[in-house]
N, C-alpha and C positions, 0 to 999 in steps of 0.2 A: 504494500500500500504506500510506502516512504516513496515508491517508486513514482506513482498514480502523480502522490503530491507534486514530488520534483519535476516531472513533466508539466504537469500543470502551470508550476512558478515558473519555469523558463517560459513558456507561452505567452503568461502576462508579461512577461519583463520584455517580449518583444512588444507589446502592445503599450506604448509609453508616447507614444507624438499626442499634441496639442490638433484641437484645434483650429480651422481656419478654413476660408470661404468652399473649398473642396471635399471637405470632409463629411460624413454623414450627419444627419441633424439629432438630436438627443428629441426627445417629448419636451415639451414643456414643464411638465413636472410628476416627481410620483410621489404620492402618498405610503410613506414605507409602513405605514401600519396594512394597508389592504394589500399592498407588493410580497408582504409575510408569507410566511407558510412551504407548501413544497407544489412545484411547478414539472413538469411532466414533460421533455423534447419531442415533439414532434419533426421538427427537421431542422439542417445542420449543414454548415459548411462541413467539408471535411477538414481534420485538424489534428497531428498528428499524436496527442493523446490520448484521441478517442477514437482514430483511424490509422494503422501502423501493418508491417507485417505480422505484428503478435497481438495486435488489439483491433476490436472492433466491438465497438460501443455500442448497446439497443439497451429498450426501458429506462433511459437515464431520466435522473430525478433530480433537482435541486433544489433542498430545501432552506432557506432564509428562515433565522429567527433573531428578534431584537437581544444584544448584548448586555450585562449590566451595565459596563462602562461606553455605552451607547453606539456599539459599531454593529456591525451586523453579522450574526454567524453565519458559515455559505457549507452547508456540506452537499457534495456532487457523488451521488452512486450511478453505474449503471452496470451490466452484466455484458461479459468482454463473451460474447459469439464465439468467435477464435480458441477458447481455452474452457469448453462447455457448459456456459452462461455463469462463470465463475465472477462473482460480487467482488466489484472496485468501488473503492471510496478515496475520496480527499476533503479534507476540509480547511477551511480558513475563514477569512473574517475579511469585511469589507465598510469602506466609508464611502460616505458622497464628500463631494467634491463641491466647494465651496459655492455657493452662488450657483448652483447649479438646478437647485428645488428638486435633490438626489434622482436628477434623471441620468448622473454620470457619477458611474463610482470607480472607486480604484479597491483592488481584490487582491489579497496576497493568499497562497496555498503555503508557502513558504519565505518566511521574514529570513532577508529584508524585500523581496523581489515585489512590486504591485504591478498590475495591469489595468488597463482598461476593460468598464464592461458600461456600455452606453445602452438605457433603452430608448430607443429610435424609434419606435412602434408601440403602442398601449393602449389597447380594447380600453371605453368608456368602464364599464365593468371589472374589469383587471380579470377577464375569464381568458388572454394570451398575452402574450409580450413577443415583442420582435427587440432582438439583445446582439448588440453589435460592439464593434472599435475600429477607430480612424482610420486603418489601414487597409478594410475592408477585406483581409483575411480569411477574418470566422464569425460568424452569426449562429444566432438559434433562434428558433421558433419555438415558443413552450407555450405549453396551455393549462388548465388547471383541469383538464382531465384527457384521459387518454390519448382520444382522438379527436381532431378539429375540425368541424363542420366545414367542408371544402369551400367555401363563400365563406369562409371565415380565415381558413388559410388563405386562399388568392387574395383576400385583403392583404394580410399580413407581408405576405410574397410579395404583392405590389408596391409595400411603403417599403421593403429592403432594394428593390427594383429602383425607386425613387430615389433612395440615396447614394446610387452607382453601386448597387452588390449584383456579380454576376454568378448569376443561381444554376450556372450549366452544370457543376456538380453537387448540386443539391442531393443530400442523403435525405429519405426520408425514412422516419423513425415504421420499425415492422409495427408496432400497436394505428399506426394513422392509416398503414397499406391494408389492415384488415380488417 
């Protein structure tokens, strides 16, 4: 699992640019109290923590929950395909970003490393989220339940569309294909 983490932290630590006219746009704003909870991948850049020759990420789940000292816990499982649906976990902790109204946080799996995790996308309802960073790399699509009402995805799809994400190798999660 130390393993899971440390891929993870290098990931963010590539995910570190600001900012600026070309970049994807965040939400306006999130309310980290209804953003809580544990969110469900429905689909995913590929990325090679959770896409590798030895891993391959399905049912992943991210659950947020508020800190004492006010940050926010991030724990990430999902079941690596590859190695017969064998449970990975990482966890860490995350802030927003100043002035941001936390629709941009920075996430560490492993201190000191932080990355970007911007929501770009966010259902009126907080029922998905479209989760991105600057470099347009890696995204995710998550919902708060399994599968996403297709006119609910093609929204979603279209506001990562919107901010130059090129979805020709979109994964999509086996719970959304069935």
């Amino acid at each position: 699992m130390r393993g899971f983490a440390l891929a993870a932290a290098l990931l963010l630590a590539g995910c570190v640019s600001q900012p600026d006219a070309t970049t994807p746009q965040p939400v306006a704003g999130v309310e980290v109290q209804r953003y809580l909870g544990t969110w469900l991948e429905v689909a995913r850049l590929p990325m090679w923590a959770q896409d590798s020759s030895s891993v391959s990420c399905e049912d992943v789940t991210a659950t947020y929950t508020l800190r004492p000292d006010g940050r926010i816990g991030v724990v990430n499982r999902c079941l690596n395909v590859l190695d017969g649906d064998r449970p990975r976990q990482a966890e860490g902790q995350a802030y927003a970003v100043e002035g941001s109204h936390n629709a941009r946080l920075r996430v560490s799996f492993f201190w000191p490393f932080f990355g970007n995790y911007w929501v770009i996308g966010l259902d009126p309802d907080y029922r998905w989220a479209v989760v991105g960073e600057p470099s347009r790399r890696w995204l995710w699509v998550l919902s708060r339940t399994p599968k996403l009402d297709p006119a609910e995805l093609d929204k979603a799809l279209g506001i990562a569309r919107a901010n130059g994400y090129d979805l020709s190798t979109l994964k999509v999660a086996r719970l959304q294909k069935g």
